[in-house]
C-alpha positions as CSV (number, residue, x, y, z in Angstrom):
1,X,-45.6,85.0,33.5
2,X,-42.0,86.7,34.4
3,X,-40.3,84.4,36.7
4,X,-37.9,85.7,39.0
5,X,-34.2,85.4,39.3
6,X,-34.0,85.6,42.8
7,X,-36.4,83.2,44.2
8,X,-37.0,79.7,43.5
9,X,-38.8,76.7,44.4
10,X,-37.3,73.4,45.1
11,X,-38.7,70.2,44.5
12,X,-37.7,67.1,46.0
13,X,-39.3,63.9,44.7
14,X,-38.6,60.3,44.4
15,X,-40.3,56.6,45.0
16,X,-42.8,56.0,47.7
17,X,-40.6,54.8,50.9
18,X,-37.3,56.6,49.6
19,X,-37.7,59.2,52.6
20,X,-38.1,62.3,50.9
21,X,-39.9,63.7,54.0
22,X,-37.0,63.0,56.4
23,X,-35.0,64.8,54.0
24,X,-37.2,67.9,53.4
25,X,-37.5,68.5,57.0
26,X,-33.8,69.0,57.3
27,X,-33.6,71.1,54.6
28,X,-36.9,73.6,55.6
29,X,-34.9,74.1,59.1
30,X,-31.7,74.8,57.4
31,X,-33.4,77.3,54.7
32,X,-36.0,78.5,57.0
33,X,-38.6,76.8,54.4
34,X,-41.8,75.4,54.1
35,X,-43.4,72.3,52.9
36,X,-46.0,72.1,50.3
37,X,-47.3,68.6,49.4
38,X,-47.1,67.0,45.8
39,X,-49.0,63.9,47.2
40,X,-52.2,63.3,46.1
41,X,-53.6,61.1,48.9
42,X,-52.3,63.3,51.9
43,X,-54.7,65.9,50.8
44,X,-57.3,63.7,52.5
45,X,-58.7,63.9,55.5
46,X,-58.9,60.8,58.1
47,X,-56.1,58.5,55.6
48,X,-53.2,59.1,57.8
49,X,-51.2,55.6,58.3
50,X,-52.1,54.3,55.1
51,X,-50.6,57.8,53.1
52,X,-47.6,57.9,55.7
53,X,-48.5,61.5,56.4
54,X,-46.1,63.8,58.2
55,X,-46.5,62.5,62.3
56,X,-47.0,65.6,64.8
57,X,-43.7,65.8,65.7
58,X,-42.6,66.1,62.3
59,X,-45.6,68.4,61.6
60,X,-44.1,70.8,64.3
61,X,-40.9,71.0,62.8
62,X,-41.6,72.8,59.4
63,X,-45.0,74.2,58.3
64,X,-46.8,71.7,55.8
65,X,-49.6,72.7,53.1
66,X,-52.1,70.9,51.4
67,X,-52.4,68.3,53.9
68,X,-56.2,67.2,55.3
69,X,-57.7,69.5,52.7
70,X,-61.1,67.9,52.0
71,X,-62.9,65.1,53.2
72,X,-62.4,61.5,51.5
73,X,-65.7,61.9,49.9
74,X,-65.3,64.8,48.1
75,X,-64.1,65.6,44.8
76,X,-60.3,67.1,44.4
77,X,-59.6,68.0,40.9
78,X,-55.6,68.9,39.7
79,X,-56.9,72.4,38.4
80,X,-57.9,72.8,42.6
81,X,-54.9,71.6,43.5
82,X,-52.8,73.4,41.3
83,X,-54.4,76.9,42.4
84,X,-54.0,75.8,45.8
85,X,-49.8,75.1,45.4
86,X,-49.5,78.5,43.6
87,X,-51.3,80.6,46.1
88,X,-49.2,79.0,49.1
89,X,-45.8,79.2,47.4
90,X,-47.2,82.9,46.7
91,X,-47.9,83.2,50.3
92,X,-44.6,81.5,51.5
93,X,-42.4,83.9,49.4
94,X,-44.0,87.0,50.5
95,X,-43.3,85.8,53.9
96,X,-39.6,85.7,53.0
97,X,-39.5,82.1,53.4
98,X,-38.7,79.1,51.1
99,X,-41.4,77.1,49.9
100,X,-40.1,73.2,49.0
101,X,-42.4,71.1,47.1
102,X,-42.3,67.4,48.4
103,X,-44.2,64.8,46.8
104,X,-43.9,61.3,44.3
105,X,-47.4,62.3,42.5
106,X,-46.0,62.9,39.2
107,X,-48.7,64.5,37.7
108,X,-48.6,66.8,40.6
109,X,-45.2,67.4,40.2
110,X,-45.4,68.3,36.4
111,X,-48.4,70.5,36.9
112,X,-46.7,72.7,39.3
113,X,-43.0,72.6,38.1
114,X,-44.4,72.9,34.1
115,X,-47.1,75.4,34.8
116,X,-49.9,72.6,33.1
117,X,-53.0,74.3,31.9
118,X,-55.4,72.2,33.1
119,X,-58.9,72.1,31.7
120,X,-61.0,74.5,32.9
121,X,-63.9,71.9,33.3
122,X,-65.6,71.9,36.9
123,X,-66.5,68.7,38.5
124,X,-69.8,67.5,37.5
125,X,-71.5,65.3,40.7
126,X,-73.8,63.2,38.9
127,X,-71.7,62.2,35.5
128,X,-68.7,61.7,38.4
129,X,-71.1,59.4,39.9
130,X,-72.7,57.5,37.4
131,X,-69.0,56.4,35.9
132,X,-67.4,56.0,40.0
133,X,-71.0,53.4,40.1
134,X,-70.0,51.8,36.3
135,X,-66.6,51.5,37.8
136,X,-67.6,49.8,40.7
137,X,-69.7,47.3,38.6
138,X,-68.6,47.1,35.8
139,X,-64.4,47.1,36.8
140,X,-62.1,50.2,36.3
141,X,-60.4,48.6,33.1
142,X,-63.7,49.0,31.4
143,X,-63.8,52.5,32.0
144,X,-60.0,53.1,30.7
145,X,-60.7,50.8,27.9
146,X,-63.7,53.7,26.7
147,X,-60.7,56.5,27.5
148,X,-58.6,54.7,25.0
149,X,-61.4,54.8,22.5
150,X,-62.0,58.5,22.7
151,X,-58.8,60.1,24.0
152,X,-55.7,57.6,23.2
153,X,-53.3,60.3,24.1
154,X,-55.0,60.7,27.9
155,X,-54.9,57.3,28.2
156,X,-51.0,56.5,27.8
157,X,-50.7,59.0,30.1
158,X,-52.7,57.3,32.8
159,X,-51.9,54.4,34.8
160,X,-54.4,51.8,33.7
161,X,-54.9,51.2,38.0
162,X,-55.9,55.3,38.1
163,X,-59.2,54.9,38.1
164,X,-60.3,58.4,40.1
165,X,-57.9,59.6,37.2
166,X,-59.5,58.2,34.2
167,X,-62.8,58.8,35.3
168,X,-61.8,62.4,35.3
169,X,-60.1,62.2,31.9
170,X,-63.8,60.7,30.8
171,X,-65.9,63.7,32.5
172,X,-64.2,66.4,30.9
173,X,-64.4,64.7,27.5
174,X,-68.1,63.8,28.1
175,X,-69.0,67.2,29.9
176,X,-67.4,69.2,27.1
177,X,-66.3,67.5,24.8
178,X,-63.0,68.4,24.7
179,X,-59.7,65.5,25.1
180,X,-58.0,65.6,28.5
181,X,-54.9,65.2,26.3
182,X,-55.4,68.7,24.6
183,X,-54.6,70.6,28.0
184,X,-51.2,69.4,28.0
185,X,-50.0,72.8,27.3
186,X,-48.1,74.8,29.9
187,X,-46.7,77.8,31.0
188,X,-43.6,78.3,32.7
189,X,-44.4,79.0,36.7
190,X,-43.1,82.5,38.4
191,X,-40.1,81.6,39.6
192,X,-37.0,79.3,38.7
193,X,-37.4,75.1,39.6
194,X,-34.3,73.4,41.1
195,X,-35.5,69.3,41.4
196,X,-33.8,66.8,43.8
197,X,-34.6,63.2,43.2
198,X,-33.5,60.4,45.6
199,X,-33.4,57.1,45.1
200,X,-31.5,54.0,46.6
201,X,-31.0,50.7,44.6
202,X,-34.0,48.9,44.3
203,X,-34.5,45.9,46.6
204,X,-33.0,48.2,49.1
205,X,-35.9,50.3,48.4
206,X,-38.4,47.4,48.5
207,X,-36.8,45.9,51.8
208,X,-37.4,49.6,53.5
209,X,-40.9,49.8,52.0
210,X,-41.7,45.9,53.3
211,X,-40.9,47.2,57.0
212,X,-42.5,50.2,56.4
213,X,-46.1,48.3,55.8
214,X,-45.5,46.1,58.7
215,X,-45.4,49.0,60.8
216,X,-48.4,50.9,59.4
217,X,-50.3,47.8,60.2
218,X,-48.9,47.5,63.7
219,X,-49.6,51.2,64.4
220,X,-53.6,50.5,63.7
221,X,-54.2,51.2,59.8
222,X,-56.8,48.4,60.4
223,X,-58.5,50.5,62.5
224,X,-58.1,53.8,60.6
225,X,-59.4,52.0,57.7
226,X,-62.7,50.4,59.9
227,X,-63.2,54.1,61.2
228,X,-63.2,55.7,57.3
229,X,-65.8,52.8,56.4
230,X,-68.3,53.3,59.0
231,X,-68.0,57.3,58.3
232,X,-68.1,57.0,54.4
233,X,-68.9,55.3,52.2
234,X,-66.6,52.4,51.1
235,X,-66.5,53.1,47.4
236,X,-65.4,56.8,48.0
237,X,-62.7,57.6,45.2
238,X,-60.2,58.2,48.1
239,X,-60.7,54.3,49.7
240,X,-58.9,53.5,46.4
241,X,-55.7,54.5,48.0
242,X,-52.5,52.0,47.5
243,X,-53.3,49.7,50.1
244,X,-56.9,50.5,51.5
245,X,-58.5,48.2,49.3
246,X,-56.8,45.4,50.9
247,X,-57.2,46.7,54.2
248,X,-61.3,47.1,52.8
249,X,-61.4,43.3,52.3
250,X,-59.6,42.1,55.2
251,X,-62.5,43.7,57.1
252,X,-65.1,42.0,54.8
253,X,-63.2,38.9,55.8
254,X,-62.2,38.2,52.2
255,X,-58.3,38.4,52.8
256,X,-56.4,37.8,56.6
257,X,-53.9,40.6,57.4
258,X,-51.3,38.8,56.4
259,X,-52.7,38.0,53.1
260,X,-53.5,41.8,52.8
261,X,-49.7,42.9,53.8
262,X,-48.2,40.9,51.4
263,X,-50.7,42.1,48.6
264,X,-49.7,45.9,49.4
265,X,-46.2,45.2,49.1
266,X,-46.0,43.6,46.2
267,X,-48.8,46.6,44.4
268,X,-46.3,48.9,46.5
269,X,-43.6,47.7,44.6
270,X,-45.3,47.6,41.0
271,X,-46.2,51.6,42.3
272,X,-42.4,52.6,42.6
273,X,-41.9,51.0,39.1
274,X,-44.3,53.4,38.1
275,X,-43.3,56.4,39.9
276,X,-39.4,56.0,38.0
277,X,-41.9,56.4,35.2
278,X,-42.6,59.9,36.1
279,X,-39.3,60.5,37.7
280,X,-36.9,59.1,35.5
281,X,-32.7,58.7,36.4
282,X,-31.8,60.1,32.8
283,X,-33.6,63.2,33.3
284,X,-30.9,66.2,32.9
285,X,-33.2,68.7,34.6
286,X,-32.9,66.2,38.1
287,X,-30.0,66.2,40.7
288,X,-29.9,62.6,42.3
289,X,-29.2,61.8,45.2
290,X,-28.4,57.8,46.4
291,X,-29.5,57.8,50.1
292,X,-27.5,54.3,50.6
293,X,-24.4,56.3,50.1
294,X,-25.3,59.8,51.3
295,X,-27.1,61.1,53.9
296,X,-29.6,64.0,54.6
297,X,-26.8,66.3,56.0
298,X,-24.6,65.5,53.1
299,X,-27.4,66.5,51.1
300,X,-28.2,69.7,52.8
301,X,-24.8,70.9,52.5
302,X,-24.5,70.3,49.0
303,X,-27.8,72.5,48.5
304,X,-25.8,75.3,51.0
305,X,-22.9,75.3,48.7
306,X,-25.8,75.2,45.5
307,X,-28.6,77.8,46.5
308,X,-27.7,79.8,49.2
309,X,-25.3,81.3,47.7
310,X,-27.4,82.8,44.5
């Protein structure tokens, strides 16, 4: 692919809770851009609270894609959602508009900002069921335990709590034979990449997060969660969200809400560990940004001084 001098996209990522949405809205109105998701939970329908999507008001603000794209019991593959970022970065540009991709799915993130080839291996229904019903039976582990066997390289690559993700990394290897690891080629994207990353010091972070739990339970994620069960079934791949399984077993009557709460914080927290995985401080190709010590405006006129002047 030729990429293009004059347009770019820019990427804004960071930790779960940092408040890379706040920031992303300020920045579409001041660039006239739009927002294209890099989360891969949003893209569901009905998991609103627990995902912290976008509210309406912040929905009319900016224009958001790849939000409430499929139904929690259907299959979403990266390939799909890679196709889908390209065609509406595609579709932003020739609008004249700026397209900003906000998201702290990593894998996301790479595949759109590394141009990932991802294996051209279609979802198969019934082999994706029968390892989603050894999963549930048998325990995820077992099933990334086998990925370790047969694709090593996959498997350091996937968080061990992935299961939706290692059971894809298994159905292209036992559909086709061939090792999820091997499509870790990539070719660069049509246009340049300029990455933000924002972070704040890290029991800040956890202190915002805490609250921001609190206040997904208060605002009825108990309910959200009741509503998904009675529509879907509860083993769907997307019920495996960070915090739905707690909420899951609060309604079997296995944990109380508080129980729950405090179990999604501290799995929230073990999450952001992983995220600085993906997203890492060091990285040269990232400018960071510490929201304790600047804000989004300060931000956004740093970008002015950086972009619009190209």
């Amino acid at each position: 692919m030729t990429t293009s001098p004059s347009r770019f996209l820019l990427c804004i990522v960071g930790p779960t809770g940092v408040g890379k949405t706040a920031l992303a809205l300020e920045v579409a109105e001041r660039f006239n851009g739009e927002i294209v998701s890099a989360d891969s939970r949003q893209i569901y329908r009905g998991l609103d609270i627990g995902t912290g999507k976008p509210t309406s008001d912040q929905l009319a603000r900016a224009r958001h894609h790849l939000i409430d794209c499929v139904d929690p019991d259907q299959a979403y593959t990266l390939a799909e959602y890679q196709a889908a970022a390209y065609a509406a970065i595609a579709d932003i540009f020739a609008r004249g508009k700026q397209p900003l991709l906000v998201g702290g799915t990593g894998l996301y993130i790479r595949a759109m900002t590394e141009g990932l080839i991802i294996p051209a291996v279609p979802p198969n229904a019934e082999l994706r069921a029968q390892l989603e019903e050894r999963a549930a039976r048998e325990g995820g582990a077992q099933l990334y335990t086998e990925l370790q066997q047969v694709d090593p390289e996959a498997a350091t690559k996937i968080d061990p709590r992935n299961v939706r993700r290692t059971i894809r990394a298994l159905e292209v290897y036992l559909a086709s034979g061939q090792k999820f690891s091997e499509a870790g080629r990539a070719e660069p994207p049509p246009f340049a990449v300029h990455r933000i990353g924002l972070t704040l010091p890290r029991e800040e972070l956890y202190r915002r997060v805490d609250r921001r739990v609190d206040e997904m339970i208060a605002r009825g994620w108990l309910g959200e969660v009741r509503a998904l069960v009675a529509r879907y079934a509860e083993a769907v791949p997307a019920l495996s969200s960070l915090g739905y399984p707690q909420m899951r077993a609060v309604l079997r009557g296995e944990l109380t809400l508080d129980e729950a709460a405090q179990d999604i914080k501290y799995h929230t927290h073990r999450f952001i560990r992983h995220q600085y995985a993906w997203f890492r401080p060091g990285d040269p190709r990232l400018a960071w940004f510490n929201l304790l010590t600047q804000d989004a405006p300060a931000i956004v006129s740093k970008l002015d001084s950086a972009f619009v002047t190209r």
